[in-house]
N, C-alpha and C positions, 0 to 999 in steps of 0.2 A: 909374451908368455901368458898362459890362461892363470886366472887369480883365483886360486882357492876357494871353496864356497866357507870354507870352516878356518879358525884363525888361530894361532899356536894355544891358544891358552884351551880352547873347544880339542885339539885334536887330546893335548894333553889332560885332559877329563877324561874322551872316549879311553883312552889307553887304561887311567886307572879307576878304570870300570872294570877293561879286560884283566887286569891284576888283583882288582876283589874278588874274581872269580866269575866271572860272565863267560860265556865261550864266543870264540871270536866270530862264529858264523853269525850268530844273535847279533853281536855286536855291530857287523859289515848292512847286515838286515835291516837293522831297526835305523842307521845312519845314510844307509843305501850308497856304501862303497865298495870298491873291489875288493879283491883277495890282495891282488898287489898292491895298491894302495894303502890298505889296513898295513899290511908288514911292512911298506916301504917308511909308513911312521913310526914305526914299533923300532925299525933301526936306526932312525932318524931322532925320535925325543923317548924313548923308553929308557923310565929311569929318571927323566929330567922333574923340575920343577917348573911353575909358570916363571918364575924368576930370572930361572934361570936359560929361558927360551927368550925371554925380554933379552938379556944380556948377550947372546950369542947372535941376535936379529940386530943389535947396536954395532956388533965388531964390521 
């Protein structure tokens, strides 16, 4: 499986950036990700903590 260039704790930054209010295109832009990509994390750690993305990477 291909290894991520970016690591829980970098994806969950981008995200709340998008929840300060960034818009997501900016955001996929300036990171150079896809559309599906971006929302595939948005459904994946939106909401979360780095804490709590540590804890979920241990089960």
């Amino acid at each position: 499986m291909k290894r991520s260039r970016f690591s829980d704790e970098q994806i969950i930054g981008i995200l709340k950036e998008h929840q300060a209010g960034l818009s997501a295109v900016d955001l996929r832009r300036k990171y150079g990700v896809s559309d599906a990509t971006f929302y595939k994390w948005r459904s994946k750690y939106g909401g979360m903590e780095v804490a709590e993305a540590k804890r979920l990477k241990a089960l």
